[in-house]
C-alpha positions as CSV (number, residue, x, y, z in Angstrom):
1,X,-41.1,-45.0,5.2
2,X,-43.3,-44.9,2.2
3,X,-46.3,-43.7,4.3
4,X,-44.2,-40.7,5.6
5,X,-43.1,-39.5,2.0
6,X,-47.3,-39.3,1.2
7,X,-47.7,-37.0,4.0
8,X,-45.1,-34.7,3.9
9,X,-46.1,-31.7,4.0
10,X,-46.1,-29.0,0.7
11,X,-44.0,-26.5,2.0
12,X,-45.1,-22.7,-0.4
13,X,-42.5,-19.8,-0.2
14,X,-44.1,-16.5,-0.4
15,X,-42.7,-14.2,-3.4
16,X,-40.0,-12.0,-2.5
17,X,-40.8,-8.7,-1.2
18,X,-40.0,-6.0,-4.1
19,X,-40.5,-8.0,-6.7
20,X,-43.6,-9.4,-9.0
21,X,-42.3,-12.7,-8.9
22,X,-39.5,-15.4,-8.2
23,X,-38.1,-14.8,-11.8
24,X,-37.6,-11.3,-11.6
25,X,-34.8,-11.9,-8.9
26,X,-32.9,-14.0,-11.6
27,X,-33.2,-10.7,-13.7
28,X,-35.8,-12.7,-16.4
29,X,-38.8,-9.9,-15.5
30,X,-36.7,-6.8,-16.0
31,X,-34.5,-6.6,-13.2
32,X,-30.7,-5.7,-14.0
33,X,-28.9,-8.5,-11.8
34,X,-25.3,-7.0,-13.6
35,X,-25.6,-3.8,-11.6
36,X,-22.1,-3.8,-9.7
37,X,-21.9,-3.5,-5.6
38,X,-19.3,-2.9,-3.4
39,X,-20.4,-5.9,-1.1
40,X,-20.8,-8.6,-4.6
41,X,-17.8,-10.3,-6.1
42,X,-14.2,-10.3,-4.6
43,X,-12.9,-7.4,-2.9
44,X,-10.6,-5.7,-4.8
45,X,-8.9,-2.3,-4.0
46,X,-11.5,0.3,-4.7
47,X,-13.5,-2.2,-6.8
48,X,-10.9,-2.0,-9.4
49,X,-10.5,-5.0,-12.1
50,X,-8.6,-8.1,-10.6
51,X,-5.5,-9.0,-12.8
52,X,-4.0,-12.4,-12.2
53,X,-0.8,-10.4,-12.6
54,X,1.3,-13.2,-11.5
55,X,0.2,-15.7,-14.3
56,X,2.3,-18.2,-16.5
57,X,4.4,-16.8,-19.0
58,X,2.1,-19.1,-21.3
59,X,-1.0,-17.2,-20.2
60,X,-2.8,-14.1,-21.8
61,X,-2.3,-11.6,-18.6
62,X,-4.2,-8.1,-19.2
63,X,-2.2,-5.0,-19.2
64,X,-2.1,-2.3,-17.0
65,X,-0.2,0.6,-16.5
66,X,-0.4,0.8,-12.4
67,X,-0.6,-2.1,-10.1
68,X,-2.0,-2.5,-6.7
69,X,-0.3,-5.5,-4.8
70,X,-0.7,-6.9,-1.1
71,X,2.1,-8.7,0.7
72,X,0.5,-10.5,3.5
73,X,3.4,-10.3,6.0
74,X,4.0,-9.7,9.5
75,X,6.9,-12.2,11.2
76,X,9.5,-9.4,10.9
77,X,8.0,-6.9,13.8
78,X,9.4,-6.0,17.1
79,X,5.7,-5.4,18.4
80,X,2.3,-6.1,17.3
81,X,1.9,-8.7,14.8
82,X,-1.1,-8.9,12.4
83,X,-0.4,-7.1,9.7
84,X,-0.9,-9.8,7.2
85,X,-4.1,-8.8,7.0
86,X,-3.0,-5.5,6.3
87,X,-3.8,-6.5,2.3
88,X,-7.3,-7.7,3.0
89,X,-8.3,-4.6,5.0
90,X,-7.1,-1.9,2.9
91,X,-9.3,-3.4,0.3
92,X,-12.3,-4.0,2.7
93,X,-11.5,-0.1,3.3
94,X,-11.8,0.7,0.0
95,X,-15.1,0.0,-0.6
96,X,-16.9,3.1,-0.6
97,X,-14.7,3.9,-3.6
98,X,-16.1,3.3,-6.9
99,X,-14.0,3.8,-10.1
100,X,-16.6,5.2,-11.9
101,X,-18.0,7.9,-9.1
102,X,-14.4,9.2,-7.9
103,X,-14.6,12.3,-8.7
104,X,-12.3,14.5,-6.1
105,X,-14.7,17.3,-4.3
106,X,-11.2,19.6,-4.2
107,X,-9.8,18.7,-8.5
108,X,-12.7,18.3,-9.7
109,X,-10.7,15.2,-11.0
110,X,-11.4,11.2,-11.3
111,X,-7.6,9.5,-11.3
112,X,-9.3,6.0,-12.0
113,X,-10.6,7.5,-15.4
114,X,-7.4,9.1,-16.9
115,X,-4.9,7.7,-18.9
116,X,-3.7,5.1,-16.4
117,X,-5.4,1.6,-16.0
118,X,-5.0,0.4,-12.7
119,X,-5.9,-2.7,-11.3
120,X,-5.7,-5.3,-8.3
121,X,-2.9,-8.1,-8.5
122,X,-4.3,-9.7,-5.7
123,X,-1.8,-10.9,-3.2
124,X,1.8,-12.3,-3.3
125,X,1.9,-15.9,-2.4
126,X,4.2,-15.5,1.1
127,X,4.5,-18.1,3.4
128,X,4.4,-17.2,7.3
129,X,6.7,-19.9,8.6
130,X,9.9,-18.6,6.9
131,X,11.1,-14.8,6.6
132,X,13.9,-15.4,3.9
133,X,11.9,-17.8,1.9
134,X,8.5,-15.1,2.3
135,X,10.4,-12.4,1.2
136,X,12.4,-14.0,-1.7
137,X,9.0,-15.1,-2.9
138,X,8.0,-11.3,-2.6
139,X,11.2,-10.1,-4.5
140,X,10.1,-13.0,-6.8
141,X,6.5,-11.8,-7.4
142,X,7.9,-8.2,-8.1
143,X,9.8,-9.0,-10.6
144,X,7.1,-10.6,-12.4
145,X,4.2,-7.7,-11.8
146,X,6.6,-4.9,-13.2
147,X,8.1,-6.9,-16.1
148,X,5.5,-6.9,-17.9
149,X,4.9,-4.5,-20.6
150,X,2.3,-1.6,-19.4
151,X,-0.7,-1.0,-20.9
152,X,0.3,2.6,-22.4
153,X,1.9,3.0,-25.6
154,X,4.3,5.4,-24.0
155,X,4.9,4.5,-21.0
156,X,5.6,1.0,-21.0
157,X,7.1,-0.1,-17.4
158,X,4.1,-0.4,-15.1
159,X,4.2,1.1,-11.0
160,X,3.5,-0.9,-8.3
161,X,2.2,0.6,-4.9
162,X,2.4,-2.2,-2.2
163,X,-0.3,-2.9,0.3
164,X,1.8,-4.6,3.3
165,X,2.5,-6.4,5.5
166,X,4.9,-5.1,7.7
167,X,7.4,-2.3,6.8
168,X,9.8,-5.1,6.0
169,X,8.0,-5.8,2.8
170,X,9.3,-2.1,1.5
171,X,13.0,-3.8,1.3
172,X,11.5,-6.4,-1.7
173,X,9.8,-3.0,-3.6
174,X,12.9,-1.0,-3.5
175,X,14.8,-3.8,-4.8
176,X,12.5,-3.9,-7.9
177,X,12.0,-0.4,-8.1
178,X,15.7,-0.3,-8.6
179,X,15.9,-2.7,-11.6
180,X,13.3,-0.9,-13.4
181,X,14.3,2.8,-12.5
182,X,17.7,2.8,-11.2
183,X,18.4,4.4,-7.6
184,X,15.7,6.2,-6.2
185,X,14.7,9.0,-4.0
186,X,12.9,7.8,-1.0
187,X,10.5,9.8,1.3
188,X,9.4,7.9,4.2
189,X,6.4,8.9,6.4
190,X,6.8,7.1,9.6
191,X,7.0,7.8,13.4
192,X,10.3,5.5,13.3
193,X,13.6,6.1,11.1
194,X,14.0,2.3,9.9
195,X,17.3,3.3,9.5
196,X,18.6,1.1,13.0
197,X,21.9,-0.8,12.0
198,X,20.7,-4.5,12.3
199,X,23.6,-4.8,14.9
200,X,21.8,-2.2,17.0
201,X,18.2,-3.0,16.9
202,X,16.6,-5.1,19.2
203,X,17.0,-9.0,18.3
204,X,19.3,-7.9,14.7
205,X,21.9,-8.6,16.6
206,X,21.6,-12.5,17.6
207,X,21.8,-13.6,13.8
208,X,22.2,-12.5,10.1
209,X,18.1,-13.3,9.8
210,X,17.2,-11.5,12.3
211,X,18.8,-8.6,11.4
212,X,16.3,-8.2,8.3
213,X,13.1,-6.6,9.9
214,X,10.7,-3.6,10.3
215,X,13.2,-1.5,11.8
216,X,16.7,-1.9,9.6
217,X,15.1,-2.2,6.1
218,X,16.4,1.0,5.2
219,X,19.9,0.4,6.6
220,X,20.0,-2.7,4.3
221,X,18.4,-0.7,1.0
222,X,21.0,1.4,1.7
223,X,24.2,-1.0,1.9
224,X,22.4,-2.7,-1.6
225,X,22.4,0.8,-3.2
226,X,19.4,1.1,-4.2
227,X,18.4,4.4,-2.9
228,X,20.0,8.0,-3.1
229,X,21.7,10.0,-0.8
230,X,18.5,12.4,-0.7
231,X,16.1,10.5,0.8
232,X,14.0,12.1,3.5
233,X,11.9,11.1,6.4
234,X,8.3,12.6,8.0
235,X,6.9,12.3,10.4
236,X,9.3,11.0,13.1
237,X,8.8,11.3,16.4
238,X,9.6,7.6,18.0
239,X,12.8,7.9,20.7
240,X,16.1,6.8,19.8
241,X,18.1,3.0,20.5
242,X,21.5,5.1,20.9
243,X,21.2,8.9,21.5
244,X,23.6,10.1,19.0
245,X,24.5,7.2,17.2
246,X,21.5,6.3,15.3
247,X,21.0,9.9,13.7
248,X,24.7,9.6,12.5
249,X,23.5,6.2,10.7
250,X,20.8,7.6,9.5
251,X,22.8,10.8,8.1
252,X,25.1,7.9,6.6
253,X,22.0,6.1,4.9
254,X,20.9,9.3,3.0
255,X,18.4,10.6,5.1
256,X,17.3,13.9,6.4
257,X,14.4,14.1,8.6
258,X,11.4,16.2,9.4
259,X,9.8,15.6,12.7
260,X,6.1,15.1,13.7
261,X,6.0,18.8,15.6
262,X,7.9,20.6,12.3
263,X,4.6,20.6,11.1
264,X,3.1,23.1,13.8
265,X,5.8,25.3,13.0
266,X,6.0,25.4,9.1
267,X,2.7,24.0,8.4
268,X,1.7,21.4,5.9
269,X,3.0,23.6,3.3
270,X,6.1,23.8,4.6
271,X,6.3,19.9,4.8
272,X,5.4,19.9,1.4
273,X,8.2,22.4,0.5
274,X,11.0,20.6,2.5
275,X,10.2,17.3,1.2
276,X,9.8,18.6,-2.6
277,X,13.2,20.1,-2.4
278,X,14.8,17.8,-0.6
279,X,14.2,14.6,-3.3
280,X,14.8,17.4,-6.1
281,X,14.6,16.1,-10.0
282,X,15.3,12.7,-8.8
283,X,13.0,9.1,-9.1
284,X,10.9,9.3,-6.1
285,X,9.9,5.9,-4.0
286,X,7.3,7.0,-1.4
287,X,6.7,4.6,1.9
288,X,3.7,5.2,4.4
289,X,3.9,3.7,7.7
290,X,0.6,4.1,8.7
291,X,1.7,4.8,12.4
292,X,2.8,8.4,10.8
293,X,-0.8,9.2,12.2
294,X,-1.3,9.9,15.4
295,X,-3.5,6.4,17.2
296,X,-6.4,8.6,17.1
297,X,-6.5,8.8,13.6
298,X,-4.7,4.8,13.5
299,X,-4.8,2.3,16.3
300,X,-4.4,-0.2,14.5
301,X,-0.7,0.1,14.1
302,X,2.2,-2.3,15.0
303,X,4.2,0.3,17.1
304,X,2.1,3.1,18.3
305,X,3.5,6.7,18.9
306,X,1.7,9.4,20.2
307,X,1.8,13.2,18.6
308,X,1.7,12.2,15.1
309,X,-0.2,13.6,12.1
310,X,-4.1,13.7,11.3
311,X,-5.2,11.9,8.0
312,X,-6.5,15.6,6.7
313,X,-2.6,16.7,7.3
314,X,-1.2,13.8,5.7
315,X,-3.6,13.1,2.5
316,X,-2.6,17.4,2.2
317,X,0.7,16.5,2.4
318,X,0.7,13.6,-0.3
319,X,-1.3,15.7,-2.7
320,X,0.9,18.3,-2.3
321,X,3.9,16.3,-3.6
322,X,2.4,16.4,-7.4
323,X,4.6,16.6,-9.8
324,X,7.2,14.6,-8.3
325,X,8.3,11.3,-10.6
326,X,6.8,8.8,-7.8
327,X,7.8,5.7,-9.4
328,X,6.8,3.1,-6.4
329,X,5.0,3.1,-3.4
330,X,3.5,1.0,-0.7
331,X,1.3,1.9,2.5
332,X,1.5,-0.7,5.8
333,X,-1.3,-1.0,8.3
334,X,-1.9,-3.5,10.5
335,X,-5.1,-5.8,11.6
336,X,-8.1,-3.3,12.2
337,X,-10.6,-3.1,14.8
338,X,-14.0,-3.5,14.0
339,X,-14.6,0.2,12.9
340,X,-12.1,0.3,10.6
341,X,-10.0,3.3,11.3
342,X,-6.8,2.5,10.3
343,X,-8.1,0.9,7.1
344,X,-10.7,3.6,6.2
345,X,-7.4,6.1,6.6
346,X,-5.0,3.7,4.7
347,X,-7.1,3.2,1.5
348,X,-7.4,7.0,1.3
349,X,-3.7,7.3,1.2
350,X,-3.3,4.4,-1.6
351,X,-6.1,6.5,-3.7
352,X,-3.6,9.9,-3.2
353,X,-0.5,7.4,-4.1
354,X,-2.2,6.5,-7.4
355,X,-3.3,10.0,-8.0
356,X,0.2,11.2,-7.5
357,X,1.9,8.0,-10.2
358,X,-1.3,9.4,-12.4
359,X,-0.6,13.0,-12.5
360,X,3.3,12.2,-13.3
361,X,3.8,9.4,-15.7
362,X,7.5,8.6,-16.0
363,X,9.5,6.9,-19.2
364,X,12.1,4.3,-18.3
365,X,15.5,5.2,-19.0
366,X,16.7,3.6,-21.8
């Protein structure tokens, strides 16, 4: 034993390549080892500040003024599970996007550097083994991210946009929307109503916890009152349960509805125009489904319909809806495949959702 510790043999690392010596890597010869990088550090939503946002009333939280926040959920679908990674990959989508370098090739603008500080909550701590206990825990952690006092003087009741999880997860967001801002206007880009009476849709009917899902959320945001009768879909394209019954429901819900094909007709602009008009002076909630694109554009969705929009016609429409008083949002993908298409598209749409709270601050009613 003794004998083979003598002869061991002196093993010599060559210096790394680069770089005068070993030091210089542990930035003691010069070399800035603070420089930040989109691959170092947690993943945060376009490299954005991590807030622990859900913190200890006993803890020093830092304020913000717009908050990015995943809810890792998927047991609520009628298809393809998965995304409760949804979260994870929006962020790992984001990470071409640098704060600092934002600058928009058509504004001339940089929404991370204006008046709002936005940062990364992280995600909701939801369990997957139990839908009511999940999304009470989401209502829950909703409460908490948009009760704290924002970071601007003036306007003091920070935005949340929502990085889901399933479409379910919208139900929990319009519920806290609605304490902070009152009843809202909701414009939902989708391929699917989500207006299906939980009586009617697929499963809703065998219990009262079932009947929560992807597909009846807005039914049941409707019976809570928390949105107005001017709420708007686009998008739509996905067949009906019931051939006239579903439309009337969704007339009853507050919904009117432009289709995927409207779009050839009237154009983006005239997307733009209907949806503007249509939601008026009022609060504005905006939802993304990200199956509003066409596969092509997202595969990765839950409940794939074909003839939908491109991202270029959808990011358009979204930047054409400045102005508006967009005082939530939220943006659900599902698990990704390896070349991130639906996530690449997705975190473009999250950057247009903060541009759009950005360019519009709104004052809570007193």
């Amino acid at each position: 034993m003794v004998l083979a510790m003598t002869t061991a043999r002196e093993i010599t690392f060559p210096p790394t390549s680069g770089f005068a010596s070993d030091q210089a890597v542990f930035g003691q010869a010069g070399i800035d080892i603070t420089t930040g990088s989109a691959f170092a550090g947690l993943t945060t939503y376009a490299n954005l500040p991590h807030v622990h946002c859900l913190a200890g009333e006993e803890e020093d939280v830092e304020k913000y003024d717009i908050a990015i926040l995943g809810a890792p959920f998927d047991t609520a679908v009628t298809a393809r599970p998965g995304a409760r990674f949804g979260p994870g990959g929006i962020r790992a989508g984001s990470r071409r996007i640098a704060p600092e370098a934002a600058w928009d090739i058509y504004t001339g603008e940089n929404v991370f550097l204006d008046w709002a500080k936005v940062v990364d909550c992280g995600d909701a701590p939801l369990t997957f083994l139990d839908n009511t206990v999940a999304l009470k825990q989401l209502d829950a952690s909703h409460k908490i991210v948009s009760g704290r006092v924002a970071n601007s003087s003036k306007y003091r009741t920070p935005r949340i946009i929502t990085l889901g999880g399933d479409h379910t997860t919208t139900l929990s967001a319009l519920r806290s929307t609605y304490r902070r801002w009152g009843e809202v206007s909701v414009i939902h880009f989708d391929s699917h109503i989500d207006t299906w009476d939980p009586k009617v849709l697929a499963g809703g009917g065998i219990s009262h916890y079932a009947g929560l899902n992807h597909g009846t959320f807005l039914h049941i945001a409707h019976e809570e009152g928390l949105i107005r009768n001017n709420s708007i879909h686009a998008g739509i394209r996905a067949p009906m349960v019931r051939p006239k019954g579903d439309l009337k429901n969704d007339v009853r819900c507050g919904f009117e509805m432009v289709k995927a094909r409207d779009i050839d007709r009237i154009g983006a602009s005239g997307v733009i125009e209907r949806l503007k008009r249509r939601v008026a002076d009022s609060k504005v909630y905006i939802s993304v489904d990200i199956d509003v694109l066409d596969p092509a554009f997202a595969p990765a969705t839950g409940t794939a319909e074909v003839g939908g929009w491109t991202t270029r016609e959808l990011l358009s429409i979204l930047d054409g809806l400045s102005g508006l008083q967009v005082v939530g949002a939220d943006v659900a993908p599902i698990y990704d495949n390896p070349g991130e298409t639906t996530v690449l598209a997705a975190a473009e749409v999250v950057h247009a959702l903060v541009r759009l709270m950005v360019h519009q601050p709104v004052e809570t009613a007193e």
